[in-house]
C-alpha positions as CSV (number, residue, x, y, z in Angstrom):
1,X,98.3,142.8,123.6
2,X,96.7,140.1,121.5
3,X,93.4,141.3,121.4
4,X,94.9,145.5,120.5
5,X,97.0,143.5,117.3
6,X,93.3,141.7,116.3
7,X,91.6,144.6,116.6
8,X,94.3,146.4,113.9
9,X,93.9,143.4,112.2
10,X,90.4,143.6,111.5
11,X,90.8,147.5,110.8
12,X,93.0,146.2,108.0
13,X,90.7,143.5,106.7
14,X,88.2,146.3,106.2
15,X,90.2,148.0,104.1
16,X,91.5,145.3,102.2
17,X,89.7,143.4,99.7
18,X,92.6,140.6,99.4
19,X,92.1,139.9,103.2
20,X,88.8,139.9,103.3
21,X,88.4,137.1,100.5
22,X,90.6,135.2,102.5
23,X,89.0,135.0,105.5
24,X,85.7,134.9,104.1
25,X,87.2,130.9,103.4
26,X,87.9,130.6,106.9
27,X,86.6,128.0,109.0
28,X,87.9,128.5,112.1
29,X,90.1,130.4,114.6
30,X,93.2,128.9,113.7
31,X,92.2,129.8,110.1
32,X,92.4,133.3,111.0
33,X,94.9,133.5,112.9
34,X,96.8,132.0,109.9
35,X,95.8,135.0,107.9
36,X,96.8,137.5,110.1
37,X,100.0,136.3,111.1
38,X,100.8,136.2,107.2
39,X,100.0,140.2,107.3
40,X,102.2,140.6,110.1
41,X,99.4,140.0,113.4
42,X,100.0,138.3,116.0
43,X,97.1,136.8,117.8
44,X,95.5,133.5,119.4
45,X,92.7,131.0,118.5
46,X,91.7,132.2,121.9
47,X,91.4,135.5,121.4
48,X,89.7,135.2,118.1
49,X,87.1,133.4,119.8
50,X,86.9,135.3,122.9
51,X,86.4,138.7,120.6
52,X,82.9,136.7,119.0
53,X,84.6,135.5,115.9
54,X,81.3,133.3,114.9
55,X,79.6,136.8,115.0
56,X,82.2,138.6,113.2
57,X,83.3,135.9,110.8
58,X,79.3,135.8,109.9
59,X,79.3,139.7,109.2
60,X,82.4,139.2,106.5
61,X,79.7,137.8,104.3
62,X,77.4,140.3,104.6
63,X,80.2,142.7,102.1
């Protein structure tokens, strides 16, 4: 279930420029999970990390 509500999470992000400046700032899981849980997600440091967040954190900077 955690890894379906980042997935939303990140579909969100892409659609939302707010979002996205925020966790471009991010520098680390826990960061992010911050972010989402303030947008109504619910997900672990774990996860994030399992799902590659260096490699998706990285490609937030590429907007």
């Amino acid at each position: 279930m955690s890894e379906s509500r980042l997935t939303e999470f990140i579909h969100k992000a892409d659609e939302d420029e707010a979002l996205q400046q925020k966790l471009q700032a991010t520098t680390c899981a826990e960061e992010v999970v911050a972010i989402g849980k303030e947008a109504g997600y619910e997900f672990s440091a774990s996860t994030v990390m399992e799902y590659g967040w260096v490699a998706w954190w990285e490609s937030w900077w590429k907007w």
